[in-house]
C-alpha positions in Angstrom: 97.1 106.3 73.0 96.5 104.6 69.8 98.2 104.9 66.3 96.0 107.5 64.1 93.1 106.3 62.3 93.0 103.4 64.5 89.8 102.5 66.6 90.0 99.9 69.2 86.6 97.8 70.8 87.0 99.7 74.1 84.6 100.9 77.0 85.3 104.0 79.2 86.6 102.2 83.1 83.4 103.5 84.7 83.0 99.9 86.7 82.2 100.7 90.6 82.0 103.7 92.6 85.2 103.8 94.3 87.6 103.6 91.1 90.7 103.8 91.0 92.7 104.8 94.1 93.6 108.7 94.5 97.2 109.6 92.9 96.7 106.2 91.1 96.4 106.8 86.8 97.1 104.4 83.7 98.1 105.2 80.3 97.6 103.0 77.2 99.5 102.5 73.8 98.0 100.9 71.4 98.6 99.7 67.8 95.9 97.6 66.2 97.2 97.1 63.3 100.4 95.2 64.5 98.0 93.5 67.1 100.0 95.0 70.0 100.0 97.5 72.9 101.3 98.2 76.4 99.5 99.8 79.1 101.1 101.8 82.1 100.2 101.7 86.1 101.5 105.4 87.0 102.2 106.2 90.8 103.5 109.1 91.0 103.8 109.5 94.4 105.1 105.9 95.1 103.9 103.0 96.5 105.2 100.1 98.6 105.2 96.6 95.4 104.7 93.0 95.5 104.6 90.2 93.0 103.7 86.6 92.6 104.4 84.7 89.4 102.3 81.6 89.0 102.7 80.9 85.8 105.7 78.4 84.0 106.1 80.6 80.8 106.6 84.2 82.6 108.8 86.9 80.9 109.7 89.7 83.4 112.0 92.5 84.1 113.2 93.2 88.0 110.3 91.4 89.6 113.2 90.2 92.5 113.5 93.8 93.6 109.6 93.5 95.1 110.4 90.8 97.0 110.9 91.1 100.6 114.5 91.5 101.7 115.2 93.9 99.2 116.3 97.4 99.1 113.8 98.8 96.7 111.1 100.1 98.8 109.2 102.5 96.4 107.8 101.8 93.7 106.3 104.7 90.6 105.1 102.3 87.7 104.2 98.9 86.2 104.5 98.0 82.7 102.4 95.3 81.6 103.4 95.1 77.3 102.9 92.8 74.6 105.4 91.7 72.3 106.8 89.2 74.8 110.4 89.5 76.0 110.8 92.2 73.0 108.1 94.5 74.3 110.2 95.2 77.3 111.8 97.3 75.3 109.2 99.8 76.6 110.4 99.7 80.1 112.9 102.2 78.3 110.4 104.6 77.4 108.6 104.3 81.0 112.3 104.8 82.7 112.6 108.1 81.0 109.5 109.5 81.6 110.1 108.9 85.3 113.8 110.0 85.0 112.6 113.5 83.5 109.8 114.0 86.3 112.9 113.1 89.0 111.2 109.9 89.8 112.1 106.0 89.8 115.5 104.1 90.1 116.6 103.2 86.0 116.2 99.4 86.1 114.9 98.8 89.2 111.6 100.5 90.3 109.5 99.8 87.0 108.4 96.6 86.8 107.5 94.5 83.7 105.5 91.4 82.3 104.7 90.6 78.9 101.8 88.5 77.8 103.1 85.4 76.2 104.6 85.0 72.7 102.2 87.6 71.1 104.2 87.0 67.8 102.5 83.9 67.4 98.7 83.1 67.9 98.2 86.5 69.1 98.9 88.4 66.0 97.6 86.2 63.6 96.1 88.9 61.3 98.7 91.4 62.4 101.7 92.4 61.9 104.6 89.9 63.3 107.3 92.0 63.8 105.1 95.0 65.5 106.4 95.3 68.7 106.2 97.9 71.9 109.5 99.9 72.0 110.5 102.8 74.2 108.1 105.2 72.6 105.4 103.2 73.0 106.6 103.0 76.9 106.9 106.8 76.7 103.2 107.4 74.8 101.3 105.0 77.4 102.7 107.3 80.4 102.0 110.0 79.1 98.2 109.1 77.9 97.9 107.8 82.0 94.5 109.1 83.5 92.7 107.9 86.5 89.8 106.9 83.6 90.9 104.5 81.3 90.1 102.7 78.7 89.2 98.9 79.0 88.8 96.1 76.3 91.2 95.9 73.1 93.6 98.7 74.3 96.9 99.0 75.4 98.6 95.2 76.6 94.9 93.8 76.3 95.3 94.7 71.9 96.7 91.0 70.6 94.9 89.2 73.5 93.2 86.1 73.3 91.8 83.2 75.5 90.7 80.0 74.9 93.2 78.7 72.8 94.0 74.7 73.9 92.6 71.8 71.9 90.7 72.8 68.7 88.7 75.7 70.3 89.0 78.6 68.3 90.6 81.9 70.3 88.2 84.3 71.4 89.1 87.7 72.2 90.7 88.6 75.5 91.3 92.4 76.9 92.5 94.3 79.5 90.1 94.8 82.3 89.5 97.2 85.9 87.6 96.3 88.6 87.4 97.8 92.3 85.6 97.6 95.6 86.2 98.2 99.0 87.9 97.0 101.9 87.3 98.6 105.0 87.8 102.2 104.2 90.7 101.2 101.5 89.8 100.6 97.8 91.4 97.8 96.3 91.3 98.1 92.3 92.9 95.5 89.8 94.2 96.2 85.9 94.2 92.9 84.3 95.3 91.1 80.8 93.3 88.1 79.7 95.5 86.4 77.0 95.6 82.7 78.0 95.4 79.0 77.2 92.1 78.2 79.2 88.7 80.0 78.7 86.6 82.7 80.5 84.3 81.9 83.6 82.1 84.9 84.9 82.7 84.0 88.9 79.8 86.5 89.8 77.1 85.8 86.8 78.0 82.2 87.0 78.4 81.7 82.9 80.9 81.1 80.5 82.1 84.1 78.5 84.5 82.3 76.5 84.2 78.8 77.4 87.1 76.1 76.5 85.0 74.1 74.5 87.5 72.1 72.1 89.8 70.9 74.5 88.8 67.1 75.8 91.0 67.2 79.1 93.0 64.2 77.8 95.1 66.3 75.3 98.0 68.1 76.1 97.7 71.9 76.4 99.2 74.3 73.5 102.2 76.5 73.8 101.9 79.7 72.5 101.0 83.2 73.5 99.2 83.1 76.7 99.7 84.9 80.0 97.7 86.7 82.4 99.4 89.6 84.0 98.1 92.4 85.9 98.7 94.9 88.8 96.2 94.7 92.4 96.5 98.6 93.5 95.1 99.6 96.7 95.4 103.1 98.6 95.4 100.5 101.8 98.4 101.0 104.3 100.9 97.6 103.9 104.3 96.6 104.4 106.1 94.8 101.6 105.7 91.3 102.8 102.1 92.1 103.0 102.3 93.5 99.4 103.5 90.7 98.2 100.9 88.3 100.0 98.1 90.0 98.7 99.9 89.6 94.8 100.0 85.7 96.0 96.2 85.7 97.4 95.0 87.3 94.1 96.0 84.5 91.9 92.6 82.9 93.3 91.2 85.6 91.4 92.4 83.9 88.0 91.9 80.6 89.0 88.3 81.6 89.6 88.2 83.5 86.1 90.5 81.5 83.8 89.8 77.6 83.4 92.5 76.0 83.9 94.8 78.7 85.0 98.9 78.3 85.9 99.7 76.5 83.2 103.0 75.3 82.0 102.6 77.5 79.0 100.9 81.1 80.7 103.3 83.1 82.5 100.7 84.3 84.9 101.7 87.2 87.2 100.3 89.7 89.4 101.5 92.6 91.1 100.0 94.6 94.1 100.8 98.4 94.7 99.9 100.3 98.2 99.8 103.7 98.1 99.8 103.9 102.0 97.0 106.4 102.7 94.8 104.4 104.0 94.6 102.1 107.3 92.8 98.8 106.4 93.3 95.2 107.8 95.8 93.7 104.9 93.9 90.3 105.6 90.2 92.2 103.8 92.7 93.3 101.2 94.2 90.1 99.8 90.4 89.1 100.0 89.1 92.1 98.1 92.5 91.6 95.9 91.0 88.3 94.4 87.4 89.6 93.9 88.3 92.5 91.8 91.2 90.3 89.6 88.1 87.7 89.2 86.1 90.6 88.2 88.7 92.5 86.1 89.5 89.9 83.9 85.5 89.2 83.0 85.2 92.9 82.3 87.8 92.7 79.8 87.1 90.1 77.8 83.2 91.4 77.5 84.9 94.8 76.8 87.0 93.2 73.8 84.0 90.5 72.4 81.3 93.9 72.0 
């Protein structure tokens, strides 16, 4: 959903013939004014979470209840915002949406990564103090559909990549990919908003190449990150949630050059809906494909 009168460089997700996996929807806010959005993974039905942050600038909210050993078991939705630590303030809006459908646990089940410091380079022509906030959260689940949009929409809005040395930021996006593994389909929603540049791992090109940046230099703080949720219909138990979140980083480090860095807070989630049987090892494999693929996809989305 974006703010009225507002159009956003976005594309239809129409990428693959499997889609997104069955129960599986996301919802977008989106203000393009203020350079800033937040974007909703909706399972309704629940699904068994993971995590794996990679990056040293990360800003979540209850990313230790996915990891193994403890008691949340269910997850309903992921929040990936912008704003930084302030657009968390959507998780608010997502609670409550859950709360009045009789679904999640308030501050534990819904998950949540902003993409960097979007009040600095990120917003450069916006509006600083725009920011995600509990109606935003609210708006994005509600908007959810198993066909969203992709590019400058929803947490992808303020994105940008490319940004260390005297390179000048490109636009990043949110992106989807999927493909199969086994009889599962393993999909990936992804935010490109960091430090290094764009590499296409299937085409073999740049799409936003690092090109100022003389790998003597240190890198540049700022607003970087690149966050997303792998969401499979595959059956897995948590500790093999959270090893295909950890095998899907190779998806960024094959898309973003470099990746990790001291200043992205690079994260990734993985969702299993539990429907289908599939060897968890062809998932984390799958996992890092579609991420790879996803975060191309968005950042052609958000440069058309």
């Amino acid at each position: 959903m974006a703010r009225p009168g507002q159009e956003a460089d976005v594309t239809a997700y129409e990428e693959g013939a499997d889609g997104l996996p069955a129960g599986v929807s996301v919802g977008h806010w989106t203000d393009l004014a203020g350079r800033t959005g937040c974007s909703v993974i909706l399972v309704p039905g629940g699904a068994v979470g993971g995590v794996d942050v990679r990056g040293g600038a990360p800003g979540t909210l209850g990313t230790e209840a996915l990891r193994p050993g403890r008691a949340v078991s269910r997850v309903q939705a992921i929040l990936l915002t912008g704003g930084s630590a302030f657009g968390l303030d959507a998780a608010t809006g997502v609670m409550r949406y859950l709360d009045e459908r009789g679904l999640g646990v308030a501050g534990e089940q819904v998950e949540d990564d902003g993409p960097g410091d979007d009040g600095d380079a990120d917003r450069a022509d916006g509006e600083p103090q725009a920011r995600p906030d509990a109606e935003a959260g609210y708006a994005a689940c509600a908007a959810a559909t198993p066909h969203p949009a992709q590019g400058t929409v929803g947490a992808g809005t303020g994105a940008t990549v490319a940004k260390a040395g005297t390179s000048e930021p490109r636009p990043g996006g949110l992106g989807i990919a999927s493909a199969r593994a086994d009889g599962a389909t393993v999909a990936a929603v992804v935010v490109a908003n960091s430090v290094g540049g764009i590499w296409d791992d299937e085409l073999h090109e740049w799409i936003a190449p690092l090109d100022g940046w003389d790998r003597g230099s240190a890198l540049i703080p700022g607003a970087n990150t690149t966050i997303g949720v792998v969401v499979t219909d595959a059956e897995l138990t948590k500790e093999q949630a959270n090893r295909v979140a950890t095998v899907a980083h190779d998806g960024i480090a094959r898309a973003v050059r470099p990746a990790h860095t001291l200043y992205d807070g690079d994260t990734l989630f993985c969702l299993a809906t539990g429907t289908v049987p599939a060897p968890a090892d062809a998932v984390e494999a799958v996992a890092a494909d579609v991420v790879a693929r996803a975060i191309a996809i968005g950042v052609r989305a958000a440069q058309l």
